[in-house]
C-alpha positions as a Markdown table, in Angstrom:
| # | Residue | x | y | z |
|---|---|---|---|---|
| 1 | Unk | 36.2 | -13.4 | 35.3 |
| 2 | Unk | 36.7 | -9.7 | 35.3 |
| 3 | Unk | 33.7 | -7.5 | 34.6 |
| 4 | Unk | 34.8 | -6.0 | 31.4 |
| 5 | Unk | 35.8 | -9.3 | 30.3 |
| 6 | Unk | 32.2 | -10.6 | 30.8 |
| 7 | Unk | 31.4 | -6.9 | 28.9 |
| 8 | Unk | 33.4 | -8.4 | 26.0 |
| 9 | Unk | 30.9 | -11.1 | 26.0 |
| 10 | Unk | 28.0 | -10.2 | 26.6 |
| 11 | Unk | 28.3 | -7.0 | 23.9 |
| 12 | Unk | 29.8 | -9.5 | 21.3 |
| 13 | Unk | 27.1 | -11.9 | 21.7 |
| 14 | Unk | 24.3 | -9.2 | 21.8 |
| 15 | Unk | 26.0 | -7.6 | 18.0 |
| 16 | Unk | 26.1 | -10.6 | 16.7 |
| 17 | Unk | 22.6 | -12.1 | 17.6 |
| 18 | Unk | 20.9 | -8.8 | 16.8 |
| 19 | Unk | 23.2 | -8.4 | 13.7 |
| 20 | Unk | 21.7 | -11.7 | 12.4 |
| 21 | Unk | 17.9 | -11.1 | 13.6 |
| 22 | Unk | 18.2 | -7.7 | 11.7 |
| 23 | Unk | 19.4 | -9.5 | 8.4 |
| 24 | Unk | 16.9 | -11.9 | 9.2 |
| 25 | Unk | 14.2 | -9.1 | 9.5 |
| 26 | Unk | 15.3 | -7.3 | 6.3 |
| 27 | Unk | 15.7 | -10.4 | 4.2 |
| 28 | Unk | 12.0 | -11.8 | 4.9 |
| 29 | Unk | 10.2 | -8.4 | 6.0 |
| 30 | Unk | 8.2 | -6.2 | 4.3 |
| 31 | Unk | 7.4 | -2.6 | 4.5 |
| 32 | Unk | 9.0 | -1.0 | 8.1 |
| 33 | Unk | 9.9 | -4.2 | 9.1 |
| 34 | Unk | 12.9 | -4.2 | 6.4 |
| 35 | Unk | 13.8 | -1.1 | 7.0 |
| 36 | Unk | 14.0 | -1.7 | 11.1 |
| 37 | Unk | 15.8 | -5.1 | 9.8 |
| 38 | Unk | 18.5 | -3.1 | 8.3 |
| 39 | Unk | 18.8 | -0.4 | 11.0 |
| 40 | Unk | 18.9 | -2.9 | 13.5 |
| 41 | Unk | 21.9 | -4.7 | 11.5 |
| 42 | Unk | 23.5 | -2.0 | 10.6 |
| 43 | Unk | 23.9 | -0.7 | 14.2 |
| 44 | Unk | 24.8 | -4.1 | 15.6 |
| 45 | Unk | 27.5 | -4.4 | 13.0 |
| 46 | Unk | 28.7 | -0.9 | 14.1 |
| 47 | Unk | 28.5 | -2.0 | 17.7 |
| 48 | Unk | 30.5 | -4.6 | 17.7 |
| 49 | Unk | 33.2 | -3.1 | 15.4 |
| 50 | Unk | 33.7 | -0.4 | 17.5 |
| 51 | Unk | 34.2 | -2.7 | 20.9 |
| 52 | Unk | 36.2 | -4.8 | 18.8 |
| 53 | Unk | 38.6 | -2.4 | 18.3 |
| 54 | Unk | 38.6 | -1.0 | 21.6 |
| 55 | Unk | 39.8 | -4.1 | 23.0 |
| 56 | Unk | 41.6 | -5.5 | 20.5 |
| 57 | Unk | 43.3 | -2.7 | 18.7 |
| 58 | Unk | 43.4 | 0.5 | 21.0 |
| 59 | Unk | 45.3 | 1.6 | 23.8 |
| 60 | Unk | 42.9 | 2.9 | 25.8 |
| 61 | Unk | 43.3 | 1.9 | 29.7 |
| 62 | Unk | 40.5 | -0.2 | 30.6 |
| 63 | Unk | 39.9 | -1.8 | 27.5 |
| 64 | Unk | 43.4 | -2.8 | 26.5 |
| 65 | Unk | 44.0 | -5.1 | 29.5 |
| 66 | Unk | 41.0 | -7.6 | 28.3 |
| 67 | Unk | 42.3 | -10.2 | 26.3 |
| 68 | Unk | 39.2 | -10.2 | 23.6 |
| 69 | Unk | 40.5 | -12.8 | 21.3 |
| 70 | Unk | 41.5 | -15.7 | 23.8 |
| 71 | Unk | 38.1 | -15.1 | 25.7 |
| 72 | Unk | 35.9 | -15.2 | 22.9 |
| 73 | Unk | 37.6 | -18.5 | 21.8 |
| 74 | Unk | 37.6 | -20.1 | 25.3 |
| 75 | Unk | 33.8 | -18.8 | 25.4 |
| 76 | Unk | 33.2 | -20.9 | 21.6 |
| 77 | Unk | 34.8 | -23.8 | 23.0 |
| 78 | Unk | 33.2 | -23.9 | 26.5 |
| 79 | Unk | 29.9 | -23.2 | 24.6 |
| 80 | Unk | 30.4 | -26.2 | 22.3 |
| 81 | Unk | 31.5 | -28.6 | 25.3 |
| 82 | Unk | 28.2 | -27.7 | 27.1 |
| 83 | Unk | 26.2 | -28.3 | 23.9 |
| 84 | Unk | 27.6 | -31.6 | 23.3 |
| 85 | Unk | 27.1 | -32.9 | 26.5 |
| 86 | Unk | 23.3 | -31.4 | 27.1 |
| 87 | Unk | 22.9 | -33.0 | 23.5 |
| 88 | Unk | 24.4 | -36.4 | 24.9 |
| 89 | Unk | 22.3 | -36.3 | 28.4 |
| 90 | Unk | 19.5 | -35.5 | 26.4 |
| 91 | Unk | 19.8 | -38.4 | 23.3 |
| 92 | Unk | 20.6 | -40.7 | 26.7 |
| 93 | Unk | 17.3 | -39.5 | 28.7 |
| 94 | Unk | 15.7 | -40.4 | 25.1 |
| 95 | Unk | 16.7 | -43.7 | 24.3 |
| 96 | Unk | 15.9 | -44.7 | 28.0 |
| 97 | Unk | 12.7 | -43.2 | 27.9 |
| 98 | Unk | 11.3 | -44.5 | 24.4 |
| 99 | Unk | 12.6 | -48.1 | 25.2 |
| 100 | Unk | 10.9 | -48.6 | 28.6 |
């Protein structure tokens, strides 16, 4: 993997977890915390907008060779294979362990 292709990721994946911990924070806080909630959303939403468009929309150099869309869906799909099988190792290591 290229290193701005694991950029791609690791930005994406940083917007949208802090995107949703800022809604989060806004939603259920109170006093500053609702107001960082909604800084914090507002900048991840702006974050990954503006990478978004760098690699997917722009023609700048660097950024236009990465191939954001296929590697974010390979990264989903690879991310759902490894959750299924830790989830069936782990349901395995369970019933073995409970019926002994």
């Amino acid at each position: 993997m290229e290193v701005l292709s694991f950029l791609t990721l690791v930005v994406f994946s940083f917007a949208l977890i802090m995107l949703l911990a800022g809604v989060f924070t806004a939603f259920y806080g109170s006093g500053k915390s609702r107001r960082y909630g909604g800084i914090m959303a507002v900048v991840a939403l702006a974050l990954g907008l503006i990478w978004a468009y760098l690699v997917g929309f722009s023609d700048v150099a660097p950024f236009s060779a990465v191939p954001a869309w296929d590697l974010v869906y390979n990264a989903v799909v690879d991310l759902a294979g490894v959750m299924i099988g830790a989830l069936v190792a782990v349901g395995i290591f369970l019933v073995v362990v409970l019926k002994s």
